[in-house]
BAGUMAR-935394 format. One record per residue (C-alpha): residue number from 1; x, y, z; residue in three letters. Coordinates in nm, 4 decimals, always signed. Layout:
BEGIN
<site resi="NUM" X="X" Y="Y" Z="Z" resn="ALA"/>
...
END
This chain:
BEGIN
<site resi="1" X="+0.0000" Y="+0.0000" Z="+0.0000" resn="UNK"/>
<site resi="2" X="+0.1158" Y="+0.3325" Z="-0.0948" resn="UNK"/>
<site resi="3" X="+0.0302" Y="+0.6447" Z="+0.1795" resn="UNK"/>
<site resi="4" X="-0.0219" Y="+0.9759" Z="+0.0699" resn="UNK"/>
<site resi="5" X="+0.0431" Y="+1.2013" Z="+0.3402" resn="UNK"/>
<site resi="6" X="+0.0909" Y="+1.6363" Z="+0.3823" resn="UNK"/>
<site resi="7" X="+0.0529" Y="+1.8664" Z="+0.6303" resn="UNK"/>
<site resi="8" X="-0.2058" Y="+2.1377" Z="+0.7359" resn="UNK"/>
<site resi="9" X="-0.0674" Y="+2.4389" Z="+0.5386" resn="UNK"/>
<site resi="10" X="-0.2462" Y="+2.2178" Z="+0.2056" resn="UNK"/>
<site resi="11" X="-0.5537" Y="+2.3773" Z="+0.3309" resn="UNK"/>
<site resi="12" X="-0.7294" Y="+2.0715" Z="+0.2779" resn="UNK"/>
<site resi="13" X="-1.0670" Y="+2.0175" Z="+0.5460" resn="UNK"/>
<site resi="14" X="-1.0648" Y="+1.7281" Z="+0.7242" resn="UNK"/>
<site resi="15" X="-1.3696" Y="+1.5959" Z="+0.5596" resn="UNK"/>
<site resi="16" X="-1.2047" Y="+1.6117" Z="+0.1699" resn="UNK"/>
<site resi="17" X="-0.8491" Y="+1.4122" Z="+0.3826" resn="UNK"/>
<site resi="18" X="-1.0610" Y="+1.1216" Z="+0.4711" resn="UNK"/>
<site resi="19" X="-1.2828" Y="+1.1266" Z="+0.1127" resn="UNK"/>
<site resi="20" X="-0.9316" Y="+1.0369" Z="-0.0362" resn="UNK"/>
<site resi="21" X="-0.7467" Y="+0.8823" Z="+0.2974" resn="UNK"/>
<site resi="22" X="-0.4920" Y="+1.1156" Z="+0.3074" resn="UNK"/>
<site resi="23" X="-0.2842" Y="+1.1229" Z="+0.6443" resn="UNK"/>
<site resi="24" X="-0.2820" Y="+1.4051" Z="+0.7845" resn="UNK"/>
<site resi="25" X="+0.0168" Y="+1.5739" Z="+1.0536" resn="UNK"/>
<site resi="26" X="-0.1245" Y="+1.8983" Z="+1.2006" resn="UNK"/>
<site resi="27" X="+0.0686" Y="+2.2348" Z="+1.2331" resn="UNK"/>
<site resi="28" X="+0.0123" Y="+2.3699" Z="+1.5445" resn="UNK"/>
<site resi="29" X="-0.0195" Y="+2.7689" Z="+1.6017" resn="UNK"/>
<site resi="30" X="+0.0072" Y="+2.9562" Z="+1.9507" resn="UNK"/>
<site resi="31" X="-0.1197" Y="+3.2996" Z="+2.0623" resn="UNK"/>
<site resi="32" X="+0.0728" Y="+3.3304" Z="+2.3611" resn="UNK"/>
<site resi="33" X="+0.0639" Y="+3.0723" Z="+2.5694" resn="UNK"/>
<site resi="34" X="-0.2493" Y="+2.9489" Z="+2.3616" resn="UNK"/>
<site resi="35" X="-0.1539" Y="+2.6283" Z="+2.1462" resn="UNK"/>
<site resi="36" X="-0.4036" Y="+2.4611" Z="+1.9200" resn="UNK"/>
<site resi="37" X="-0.3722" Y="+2.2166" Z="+1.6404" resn="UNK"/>
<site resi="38" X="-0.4484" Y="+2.3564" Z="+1.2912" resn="UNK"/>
<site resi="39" X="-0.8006" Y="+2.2563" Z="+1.1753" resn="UNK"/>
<site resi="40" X="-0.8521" Y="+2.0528" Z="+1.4464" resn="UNK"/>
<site resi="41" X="-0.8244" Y="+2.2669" Z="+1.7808" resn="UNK"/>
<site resi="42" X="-0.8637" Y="+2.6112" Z="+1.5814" resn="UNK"/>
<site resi="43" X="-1.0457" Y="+2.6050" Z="+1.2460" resn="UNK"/>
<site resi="44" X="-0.9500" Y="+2.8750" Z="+0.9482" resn="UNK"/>
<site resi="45" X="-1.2390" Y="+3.1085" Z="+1.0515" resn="UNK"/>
<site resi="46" X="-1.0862" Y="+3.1493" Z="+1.4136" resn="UNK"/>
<site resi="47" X="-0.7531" Y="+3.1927" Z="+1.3562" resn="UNK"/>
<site resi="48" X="-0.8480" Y="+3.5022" Z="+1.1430" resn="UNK"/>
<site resi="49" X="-1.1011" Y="+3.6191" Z="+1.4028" resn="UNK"/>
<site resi="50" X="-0.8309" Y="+3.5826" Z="+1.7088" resn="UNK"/>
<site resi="51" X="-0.5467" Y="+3.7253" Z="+1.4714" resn="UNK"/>
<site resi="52" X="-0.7324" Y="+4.0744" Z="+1.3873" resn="UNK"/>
<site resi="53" X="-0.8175" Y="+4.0965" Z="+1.7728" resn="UNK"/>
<site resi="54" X="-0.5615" Y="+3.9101" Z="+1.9925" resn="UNK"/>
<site resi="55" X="-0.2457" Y="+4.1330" Z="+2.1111" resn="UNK"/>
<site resi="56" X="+0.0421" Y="+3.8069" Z="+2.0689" resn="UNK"/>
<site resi="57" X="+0.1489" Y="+3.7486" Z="+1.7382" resn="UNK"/>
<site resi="58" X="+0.0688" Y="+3.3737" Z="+1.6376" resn="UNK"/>
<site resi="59" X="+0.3269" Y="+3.1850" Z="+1.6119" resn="UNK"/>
<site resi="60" X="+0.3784" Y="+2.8351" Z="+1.4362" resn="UNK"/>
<site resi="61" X="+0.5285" Y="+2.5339" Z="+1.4225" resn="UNK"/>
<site resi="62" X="+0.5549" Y="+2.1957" Z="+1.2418" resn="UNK"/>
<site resi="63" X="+0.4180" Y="+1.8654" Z="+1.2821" resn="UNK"/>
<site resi="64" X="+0.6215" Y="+1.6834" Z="+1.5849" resn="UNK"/>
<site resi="65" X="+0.8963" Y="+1.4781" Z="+1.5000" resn="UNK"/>
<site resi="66" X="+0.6767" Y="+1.1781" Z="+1.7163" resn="UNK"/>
<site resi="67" X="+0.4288" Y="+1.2307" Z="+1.4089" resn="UNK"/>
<site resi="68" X="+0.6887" Y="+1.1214" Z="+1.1691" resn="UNK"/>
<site resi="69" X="+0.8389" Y="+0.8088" Z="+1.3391" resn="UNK"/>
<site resi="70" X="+0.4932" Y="+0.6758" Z="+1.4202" resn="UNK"/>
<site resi="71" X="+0.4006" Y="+0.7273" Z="+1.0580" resn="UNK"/>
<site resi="72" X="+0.7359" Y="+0.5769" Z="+0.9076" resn="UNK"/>
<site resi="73" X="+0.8045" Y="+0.2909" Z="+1.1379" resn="UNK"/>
<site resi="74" X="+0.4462" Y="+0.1538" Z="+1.0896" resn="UNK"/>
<site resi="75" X="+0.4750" Y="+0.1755" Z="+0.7181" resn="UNK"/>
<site resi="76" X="+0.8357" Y="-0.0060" Z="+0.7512" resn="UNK"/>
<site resi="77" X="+0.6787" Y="-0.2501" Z="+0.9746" resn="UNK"/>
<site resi="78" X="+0.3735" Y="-0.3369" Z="+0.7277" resn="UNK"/>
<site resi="79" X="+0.5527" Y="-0.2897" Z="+0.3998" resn="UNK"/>
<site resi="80" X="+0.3947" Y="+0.0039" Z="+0.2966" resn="UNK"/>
<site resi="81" X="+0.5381" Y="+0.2998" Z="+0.0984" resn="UNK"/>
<site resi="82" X="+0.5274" Y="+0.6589" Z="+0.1776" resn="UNK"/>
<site resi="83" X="+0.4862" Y="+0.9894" Z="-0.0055" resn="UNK"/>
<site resi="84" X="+0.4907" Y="+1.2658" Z="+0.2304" resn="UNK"/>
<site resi="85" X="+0.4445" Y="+1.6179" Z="+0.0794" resn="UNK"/>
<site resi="86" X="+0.5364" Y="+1.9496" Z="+0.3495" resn="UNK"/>
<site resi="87" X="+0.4846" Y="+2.2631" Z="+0.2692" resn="UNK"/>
<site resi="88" X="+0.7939" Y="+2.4305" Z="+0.1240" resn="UNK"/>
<site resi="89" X="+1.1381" Y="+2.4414" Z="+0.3288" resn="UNK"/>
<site resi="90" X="+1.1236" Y="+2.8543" Z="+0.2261" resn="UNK"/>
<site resi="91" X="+0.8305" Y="+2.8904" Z="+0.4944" resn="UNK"/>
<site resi="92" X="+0.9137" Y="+2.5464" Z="+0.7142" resn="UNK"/>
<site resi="93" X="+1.1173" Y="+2.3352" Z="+0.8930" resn="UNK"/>
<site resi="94" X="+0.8745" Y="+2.0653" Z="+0.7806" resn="UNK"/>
<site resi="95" X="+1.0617" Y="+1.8939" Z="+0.5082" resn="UNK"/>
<site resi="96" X="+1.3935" Y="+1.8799" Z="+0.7182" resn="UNK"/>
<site resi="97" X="+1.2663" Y="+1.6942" Z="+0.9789" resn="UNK"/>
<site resi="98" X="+1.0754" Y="+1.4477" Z="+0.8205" resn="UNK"/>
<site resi="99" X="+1.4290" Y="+1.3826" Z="+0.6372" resn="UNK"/>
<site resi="100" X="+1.5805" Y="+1.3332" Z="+0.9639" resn="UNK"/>
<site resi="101" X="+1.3162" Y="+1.1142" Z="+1.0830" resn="UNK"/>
<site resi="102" X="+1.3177" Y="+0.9055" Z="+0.7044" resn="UNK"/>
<site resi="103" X="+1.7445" Y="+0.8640" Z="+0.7632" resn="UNK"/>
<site resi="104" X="+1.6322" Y="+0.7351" Z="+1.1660" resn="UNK"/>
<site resi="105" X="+1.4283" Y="+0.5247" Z="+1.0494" resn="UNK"/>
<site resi="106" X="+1.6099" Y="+0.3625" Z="+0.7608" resn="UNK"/>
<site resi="107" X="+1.3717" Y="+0.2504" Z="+0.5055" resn="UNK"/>
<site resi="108" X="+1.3923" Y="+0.3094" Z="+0.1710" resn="UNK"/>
<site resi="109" X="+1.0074" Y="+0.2968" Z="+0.1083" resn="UNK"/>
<site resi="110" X="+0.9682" Y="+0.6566" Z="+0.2163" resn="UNK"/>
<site resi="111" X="+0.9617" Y="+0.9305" Z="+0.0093" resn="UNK"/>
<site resi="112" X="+0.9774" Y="+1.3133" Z="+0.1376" resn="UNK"/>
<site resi="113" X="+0.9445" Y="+1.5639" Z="-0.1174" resn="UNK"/>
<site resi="114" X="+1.0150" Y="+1.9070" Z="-0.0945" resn="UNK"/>
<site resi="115" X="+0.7183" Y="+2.0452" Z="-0.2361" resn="UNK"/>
<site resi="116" X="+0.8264" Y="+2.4363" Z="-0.2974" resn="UNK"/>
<site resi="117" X="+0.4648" Y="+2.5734" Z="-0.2525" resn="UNK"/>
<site resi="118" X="+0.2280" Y="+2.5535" Z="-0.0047" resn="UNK"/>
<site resi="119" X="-0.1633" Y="+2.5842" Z="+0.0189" resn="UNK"/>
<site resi="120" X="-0.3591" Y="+2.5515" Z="-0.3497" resn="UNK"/>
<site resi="121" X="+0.0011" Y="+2.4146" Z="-0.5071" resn="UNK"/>
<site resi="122" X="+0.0436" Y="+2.2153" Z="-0.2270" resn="UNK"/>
<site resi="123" X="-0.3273" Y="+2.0747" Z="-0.3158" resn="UNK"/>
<site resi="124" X="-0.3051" Y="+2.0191" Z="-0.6883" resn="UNK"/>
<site resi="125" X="+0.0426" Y="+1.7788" Z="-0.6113" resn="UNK"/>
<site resi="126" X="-0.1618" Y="+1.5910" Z="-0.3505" resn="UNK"/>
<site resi="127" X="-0.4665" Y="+1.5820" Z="-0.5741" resn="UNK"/>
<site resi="128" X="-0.2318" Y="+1.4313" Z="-0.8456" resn="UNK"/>
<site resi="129" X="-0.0597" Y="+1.1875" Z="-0.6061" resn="UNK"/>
<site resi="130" X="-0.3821" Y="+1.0296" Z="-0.4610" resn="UNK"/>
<site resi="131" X="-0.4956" Y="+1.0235" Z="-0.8272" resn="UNK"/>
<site resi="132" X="-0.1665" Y="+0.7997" Z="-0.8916" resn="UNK"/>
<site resi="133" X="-0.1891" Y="+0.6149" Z="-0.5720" resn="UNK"/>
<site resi="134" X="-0.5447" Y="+0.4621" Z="-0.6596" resn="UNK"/>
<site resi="135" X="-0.4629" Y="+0.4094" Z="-1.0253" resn="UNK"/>
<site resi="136" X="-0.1901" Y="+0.1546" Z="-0.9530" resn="UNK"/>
<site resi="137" X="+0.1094" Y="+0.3487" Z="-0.9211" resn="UNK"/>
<site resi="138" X="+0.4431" Y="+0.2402" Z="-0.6330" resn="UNK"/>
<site resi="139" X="+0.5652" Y="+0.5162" Z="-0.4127" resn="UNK"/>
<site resi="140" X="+0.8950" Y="+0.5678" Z="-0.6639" resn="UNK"/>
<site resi="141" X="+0.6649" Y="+0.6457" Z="-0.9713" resn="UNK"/>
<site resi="142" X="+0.4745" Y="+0.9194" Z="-0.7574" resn="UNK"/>
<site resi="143" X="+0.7838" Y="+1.0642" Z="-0.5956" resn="UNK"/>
<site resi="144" X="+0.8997" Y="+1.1182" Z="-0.9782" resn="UNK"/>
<site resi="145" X="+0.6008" Y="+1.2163" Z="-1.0793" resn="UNK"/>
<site resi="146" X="+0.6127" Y="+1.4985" Z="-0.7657" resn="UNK"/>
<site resi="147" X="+0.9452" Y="+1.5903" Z="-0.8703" resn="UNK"/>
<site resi="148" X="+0.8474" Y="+1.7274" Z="-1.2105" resn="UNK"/>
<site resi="149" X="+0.5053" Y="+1.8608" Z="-1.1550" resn="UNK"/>
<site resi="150" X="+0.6370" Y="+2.1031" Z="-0.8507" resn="UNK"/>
<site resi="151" X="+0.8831" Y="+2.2513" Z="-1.0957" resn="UNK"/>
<site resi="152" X="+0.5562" Y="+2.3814" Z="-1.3208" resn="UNK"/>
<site resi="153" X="+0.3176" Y="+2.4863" Z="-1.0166" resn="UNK"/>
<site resi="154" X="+0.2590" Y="+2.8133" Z="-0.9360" resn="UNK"/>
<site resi="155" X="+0.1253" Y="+3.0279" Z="-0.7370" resn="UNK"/>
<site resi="156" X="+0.0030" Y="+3.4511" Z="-0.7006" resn="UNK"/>
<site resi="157" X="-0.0727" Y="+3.6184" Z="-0.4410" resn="UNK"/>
<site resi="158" X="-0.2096" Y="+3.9475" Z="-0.3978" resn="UNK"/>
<site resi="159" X="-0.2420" Y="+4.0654" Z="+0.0046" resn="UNK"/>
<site resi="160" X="-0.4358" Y="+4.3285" Z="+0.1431" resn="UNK"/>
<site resi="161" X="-0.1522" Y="+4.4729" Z="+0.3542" resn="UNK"/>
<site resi="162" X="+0.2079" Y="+4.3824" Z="+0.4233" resn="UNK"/>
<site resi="163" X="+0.1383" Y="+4.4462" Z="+0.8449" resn="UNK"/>
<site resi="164" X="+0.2131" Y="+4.0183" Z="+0.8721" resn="UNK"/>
<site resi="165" X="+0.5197" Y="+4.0031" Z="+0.6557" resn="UNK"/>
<site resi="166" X="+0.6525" Y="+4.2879" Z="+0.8582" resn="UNK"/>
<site resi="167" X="+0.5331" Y="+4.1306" Z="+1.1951" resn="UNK"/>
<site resi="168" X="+0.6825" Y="+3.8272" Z="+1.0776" resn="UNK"/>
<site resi="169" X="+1.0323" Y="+4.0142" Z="+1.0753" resn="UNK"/>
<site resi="170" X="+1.0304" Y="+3.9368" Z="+0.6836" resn="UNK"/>
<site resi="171" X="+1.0400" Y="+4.3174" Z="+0.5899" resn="UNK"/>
<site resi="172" X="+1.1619" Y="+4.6316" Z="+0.6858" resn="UNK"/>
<site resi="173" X="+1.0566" Y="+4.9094" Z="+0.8889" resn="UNK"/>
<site resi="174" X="+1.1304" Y="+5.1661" Z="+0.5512" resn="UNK"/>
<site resi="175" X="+0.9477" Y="+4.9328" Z="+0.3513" resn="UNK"/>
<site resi="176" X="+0.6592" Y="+4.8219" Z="+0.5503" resn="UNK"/>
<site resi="177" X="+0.5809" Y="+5.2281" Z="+0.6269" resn="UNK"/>
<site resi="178" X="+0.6333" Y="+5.3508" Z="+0.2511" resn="UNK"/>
<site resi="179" X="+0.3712" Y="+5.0700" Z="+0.1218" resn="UNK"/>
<site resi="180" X="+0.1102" Y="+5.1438" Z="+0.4275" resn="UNK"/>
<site resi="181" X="+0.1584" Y="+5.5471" Z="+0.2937" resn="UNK"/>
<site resi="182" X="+0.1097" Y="+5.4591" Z="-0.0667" resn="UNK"/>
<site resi="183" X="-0.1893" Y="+5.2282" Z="-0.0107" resn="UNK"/>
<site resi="184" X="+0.0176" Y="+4.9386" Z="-0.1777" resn="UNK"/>
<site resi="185" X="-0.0838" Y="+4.5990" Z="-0.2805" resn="UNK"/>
<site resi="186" X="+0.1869" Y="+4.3499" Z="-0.3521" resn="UNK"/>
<site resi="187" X="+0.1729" Y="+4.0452" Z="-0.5564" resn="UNK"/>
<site resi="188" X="+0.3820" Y="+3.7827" Z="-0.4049" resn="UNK"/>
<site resi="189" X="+0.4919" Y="+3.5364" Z="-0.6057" resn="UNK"/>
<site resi="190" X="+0.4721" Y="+3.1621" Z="-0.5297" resn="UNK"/>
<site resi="191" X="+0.6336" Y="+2.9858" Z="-0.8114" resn="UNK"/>
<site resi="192" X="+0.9637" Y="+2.9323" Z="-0.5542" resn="UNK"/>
<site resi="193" X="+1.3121" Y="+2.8823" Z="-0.6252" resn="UNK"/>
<site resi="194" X="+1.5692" Y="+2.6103" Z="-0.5496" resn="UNK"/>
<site resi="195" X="+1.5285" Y="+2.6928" Z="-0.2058" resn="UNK"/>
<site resi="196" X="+1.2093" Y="+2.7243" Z="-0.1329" resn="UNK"/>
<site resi="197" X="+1.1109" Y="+3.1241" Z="-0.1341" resn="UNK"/>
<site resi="198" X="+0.8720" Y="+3.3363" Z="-0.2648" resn="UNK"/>
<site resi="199" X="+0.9484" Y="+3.7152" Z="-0.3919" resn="UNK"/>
<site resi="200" X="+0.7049" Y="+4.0052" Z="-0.4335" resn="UNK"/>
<site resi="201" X="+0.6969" Y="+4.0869" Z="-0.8500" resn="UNK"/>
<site resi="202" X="+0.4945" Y="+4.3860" Z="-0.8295" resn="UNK"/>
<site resi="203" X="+0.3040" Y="+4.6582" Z="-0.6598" resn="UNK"/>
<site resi="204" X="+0.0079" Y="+4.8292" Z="-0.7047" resn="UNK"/>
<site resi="205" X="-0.2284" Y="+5.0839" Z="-0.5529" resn="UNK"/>
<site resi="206" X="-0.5518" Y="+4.9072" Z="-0.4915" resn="UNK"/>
<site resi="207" X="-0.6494" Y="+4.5600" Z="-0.5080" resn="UNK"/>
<site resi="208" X="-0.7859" Y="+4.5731" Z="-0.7864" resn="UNK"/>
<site resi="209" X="-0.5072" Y="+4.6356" Z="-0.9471" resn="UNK"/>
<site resi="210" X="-0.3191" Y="+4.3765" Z="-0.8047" resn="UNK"/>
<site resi="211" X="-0.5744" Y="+4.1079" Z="-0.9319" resn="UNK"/>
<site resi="212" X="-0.5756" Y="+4.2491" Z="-1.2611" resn="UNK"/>
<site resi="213" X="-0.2053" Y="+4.1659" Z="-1.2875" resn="UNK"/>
<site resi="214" X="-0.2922" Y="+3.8330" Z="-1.1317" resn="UNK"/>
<site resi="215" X="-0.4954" Y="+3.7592" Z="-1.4322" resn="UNK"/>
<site resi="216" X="-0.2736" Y="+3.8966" Z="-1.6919" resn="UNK"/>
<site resi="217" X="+0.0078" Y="+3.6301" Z="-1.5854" resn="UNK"/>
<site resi="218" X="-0.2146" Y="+3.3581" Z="-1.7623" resn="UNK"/>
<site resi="219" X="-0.1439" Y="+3.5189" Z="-2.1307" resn="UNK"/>
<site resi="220" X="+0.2123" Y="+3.3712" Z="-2.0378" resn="UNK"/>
<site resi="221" X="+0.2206" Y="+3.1007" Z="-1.8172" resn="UNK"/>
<site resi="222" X="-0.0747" Y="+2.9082" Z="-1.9355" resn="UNK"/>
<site resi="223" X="-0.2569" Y="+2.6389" Z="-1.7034" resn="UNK"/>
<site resi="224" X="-0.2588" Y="+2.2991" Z="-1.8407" resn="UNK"/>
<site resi="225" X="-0.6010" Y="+2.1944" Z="-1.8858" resn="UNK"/>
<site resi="226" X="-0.5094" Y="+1.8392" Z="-1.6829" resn="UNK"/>
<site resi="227" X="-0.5074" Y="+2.0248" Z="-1.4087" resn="UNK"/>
<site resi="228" X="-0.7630" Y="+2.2292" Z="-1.1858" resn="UNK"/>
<site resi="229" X="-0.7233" Y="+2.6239" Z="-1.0946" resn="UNK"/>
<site resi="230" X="-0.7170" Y="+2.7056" Z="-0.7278" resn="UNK"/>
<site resi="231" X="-0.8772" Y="+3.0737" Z="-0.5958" resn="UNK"/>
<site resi="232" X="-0.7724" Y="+3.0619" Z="-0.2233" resn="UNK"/>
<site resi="233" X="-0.8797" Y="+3.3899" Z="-0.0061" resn="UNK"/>
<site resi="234" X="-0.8041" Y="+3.4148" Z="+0.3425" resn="UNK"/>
<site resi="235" X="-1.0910" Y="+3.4922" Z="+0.5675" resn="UNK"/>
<site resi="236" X="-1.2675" Y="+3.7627" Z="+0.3496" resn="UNK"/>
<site resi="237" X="-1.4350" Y="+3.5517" Z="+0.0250" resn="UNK"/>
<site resi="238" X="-1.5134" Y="+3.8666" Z="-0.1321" resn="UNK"/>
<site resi="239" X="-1.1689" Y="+3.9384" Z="-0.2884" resn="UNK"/>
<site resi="240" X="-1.1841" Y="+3.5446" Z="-0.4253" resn="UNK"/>
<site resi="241" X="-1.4982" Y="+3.5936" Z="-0.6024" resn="UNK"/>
<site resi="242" X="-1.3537" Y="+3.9603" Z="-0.7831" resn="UNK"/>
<site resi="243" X="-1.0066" Y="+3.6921" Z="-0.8953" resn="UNK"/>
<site resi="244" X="-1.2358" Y="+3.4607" Z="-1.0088" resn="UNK"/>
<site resi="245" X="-1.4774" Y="+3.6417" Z="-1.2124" resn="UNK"/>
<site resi="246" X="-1.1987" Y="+3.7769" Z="-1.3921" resn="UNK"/>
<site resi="247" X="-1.0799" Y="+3.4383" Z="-1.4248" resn="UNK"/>
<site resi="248" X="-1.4350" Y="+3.3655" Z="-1.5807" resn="UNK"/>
<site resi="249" X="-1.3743" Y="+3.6536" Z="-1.8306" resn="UNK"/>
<site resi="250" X="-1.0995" Y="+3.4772" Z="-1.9679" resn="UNK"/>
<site resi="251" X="-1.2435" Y="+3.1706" Z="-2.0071" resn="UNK"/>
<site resi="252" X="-1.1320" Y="+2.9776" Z="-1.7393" resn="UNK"/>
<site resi="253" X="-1.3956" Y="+2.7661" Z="-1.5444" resn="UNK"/>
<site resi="254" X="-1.3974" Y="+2.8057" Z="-1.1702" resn="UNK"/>
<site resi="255" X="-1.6555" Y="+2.6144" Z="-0.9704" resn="UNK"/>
<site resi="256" X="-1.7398" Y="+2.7099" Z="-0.6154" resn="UNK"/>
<site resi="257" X="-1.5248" Y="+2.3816" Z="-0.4788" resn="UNK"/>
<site resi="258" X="-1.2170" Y="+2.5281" Z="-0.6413" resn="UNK"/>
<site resi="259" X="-1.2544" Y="+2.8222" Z="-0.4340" resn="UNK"/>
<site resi="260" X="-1.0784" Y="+2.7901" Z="-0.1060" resn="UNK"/>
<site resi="261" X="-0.9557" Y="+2.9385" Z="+0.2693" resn="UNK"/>
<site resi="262" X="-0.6392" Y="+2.9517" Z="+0.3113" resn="UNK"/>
<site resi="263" X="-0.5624" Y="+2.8226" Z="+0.6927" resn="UNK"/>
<site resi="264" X="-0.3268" Y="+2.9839" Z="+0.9390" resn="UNK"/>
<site resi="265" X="+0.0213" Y="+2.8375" Z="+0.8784" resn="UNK"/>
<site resi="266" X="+0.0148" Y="+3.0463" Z="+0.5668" resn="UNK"/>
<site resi="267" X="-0.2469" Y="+3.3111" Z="+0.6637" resn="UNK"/>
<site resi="268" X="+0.0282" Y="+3.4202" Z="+0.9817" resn="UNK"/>
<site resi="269" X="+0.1981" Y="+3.5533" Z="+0.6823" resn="UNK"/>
<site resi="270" X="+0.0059" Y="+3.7079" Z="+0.4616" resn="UNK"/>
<site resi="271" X="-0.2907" Y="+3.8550" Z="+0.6691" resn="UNK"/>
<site resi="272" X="-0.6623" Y="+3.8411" Z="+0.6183" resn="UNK"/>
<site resi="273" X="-0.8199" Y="+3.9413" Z="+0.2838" resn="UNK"/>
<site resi="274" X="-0.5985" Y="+3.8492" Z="+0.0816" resn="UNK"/>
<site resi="275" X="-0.6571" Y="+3.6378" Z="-0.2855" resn="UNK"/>
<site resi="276" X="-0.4506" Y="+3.3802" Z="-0.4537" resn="UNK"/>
<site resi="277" X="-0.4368" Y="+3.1755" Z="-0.7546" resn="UNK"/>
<site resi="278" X="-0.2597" Y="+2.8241" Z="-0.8154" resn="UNK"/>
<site resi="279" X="-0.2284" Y="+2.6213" Z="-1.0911" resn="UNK"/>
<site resi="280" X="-0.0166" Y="+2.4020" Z="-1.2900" resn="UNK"/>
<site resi="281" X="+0.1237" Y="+2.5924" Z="-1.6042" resn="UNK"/>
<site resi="282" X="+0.1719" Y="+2.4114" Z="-1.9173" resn="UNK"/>
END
C-alpha cells in the first residue's frame, strides 16, 4: 500500500483528507501561551477572528517529529510505501525533519518531497498523487512524478496589507511604512526557487489592481487543462470571487469547490483578505 500524506498548510478540510485517505500531521499555532492544532483545535475562521483581535502574534510550528516516526516505522513494519508532501522548506522546517526522521528510520520505502509551494500548489500535487496512488502506481513512480510537476506549479498572491510580513520580521521598517503610505498591494509570487522562497513581482495601488495583474500572468504562463485552478482567499471571500470572475472573463472555469480558505500556517503571513491563484502551467 502506498500512503499519501501532507501537512495542514495544504488547506485541505478534514472531511475532503478522509474522502481520499490522506494522512494528515497537524501544524500547530500559539497565541501566547495558547496552542491549538491547525483545523482541528482552531479552524480557518478562528484563527483570522483571534489574529485581527488578539495582542500576541501567532506563532507556528511543524508537525512533531513523534508524528513522523509513528508514521514511518508503521509503514516499515507493514511494507507500505510513503509519499509525504510538506509545505515548502522557504516557509518550514517541515521537510527537514521528516528527512531526519526518514534517515532514523532507515527505510527506503519513504519518500519526502520538498514540495516548494504551499496551500492551493500544495493541493493540486496531492490531488495528483492520490490520483496515482489509486490508479496503480508504487511510491517511486509518484515521488517522480512529484518531482516534475512542482517545478511547473505556481502560485500569485495578492495581500491586502504587508502588516504580517513585517510582523513576521520578513520586511523592513522603511518598507513596511512607505507601502502602508502609498496604499500598496503586492503580488507575491509563489512559483519558488531552489530553495524554497517566494518574492514580491509587483506593486500596485488598490487591489484591484493587483488582481488584474494576477490575471494577466495567464497570457504567459498558461494552465494545463489536466489540471484544476485554485482561488484561495483568506478569511474575506469577497476578494476570491472579484479573482475569479476575472478568471471567468478569460475563459477559465472556476466552480465554487475550487474556491478555497487559506488556513493559518500560511495566513500568519500574509494577513486576512488576501486572494490567490494556483495552478499548474503548461
Amino acid at each position: 500500500m502506498v500512503i499519501i500524506a501532507t501537512d495542514s498548510a495544504a488547506d485541505f478540510e478534514m472531511n475532503e483528507l478522509e474522502e481520499m485517505n490522506v494522512t494528515y500531521l497537524p501544524m500547530s499555532v500559539s497565541f501566547g501561551d495558547d496552542s491549538y492544532l491547525e483545523n482541528i483545535s482552531i479552524s480557518k475562521e478562528q484563527f483570522f477572528e483571534r489574529l485581527k483581535t488578539d495582542e500576541h502574534f501567532p506563532k507556528t510550528s511543524q508537525p512533531s517529529p513523534a508524528l513522523f516516526e509513528d508514521l514511518f516505522n508503521k509503514a516499515k513494519e507493514n511494507g507500505d510505501e510513503v509519499v509525504y508532501l510538506p509545505l515548502s522548506t522557504g516557509l518550514s522546517g517541515d521537510y527537514h525533519t521528516a528527512m531526519s526522521v526518514r534517515n532514523m528510520v532507515d527505510y527506503d520505502g519513504i519518500y519526502v518531497i520538498d514540495t516548494l509551494t504551499c496551500t492551493g500548489g500544495q493541493r493540486l500535487l496531492v490531488e495528483k498523487a492520490v490520483k496515482m496512488r489509486d490508479e496503480g502506481a508504487d511510491g517511486k513512480t509518484i515521488a517522480a512524478k512529484m518531482e516534475s510537476l512542482k517545478e511547473k506549479t505556481v502560485i500569485y498572491t495578492a495581500m491586502d496589507t504587508l502588516e504580517y510580513l513585517y510582523k513576521n520580521g520578513r520586511l523592513s521598517n522603511t518598507a513596511f511604512y512607505i507601502a502602508q503610505l502609498g496604499h500598496i498591494k503586492p503580488i507575491m509570487h509563489c512559483a519558488f526557487d531552489s530553495e524554497g522562497k517566494a518574492e514580491i513581482v509587483s506593486k500596485h495601488i488598490g487591489l484591484n489592481k493587483a488582481i488584474r495583474y494576477i490575471v494577466e500572468r495567464f497570457d504567459s504562463e498558461i494552465p494545463d487543462p489536466e489540471y484544476p485552478i485554485y482561488v484561495m482567499y483568506t478569511y474575506d471571500k469577497s476578494n476570491a470571487y472579484k479573482l475569479a470572475d476575472k478568471l471567468k472573463e478569460k475563459g477559465y472555469e472556476i466552480s465554487e469547490k475550487q474556491i478555497i480558505p487559506v488556513g493559518a500556517t500560511v495566513g500568519a503571513h500574509i494577513g486576512p483578505n488576501a486572494c490567490a491563484v494556483a495552478y499548474v502551467k503548461l
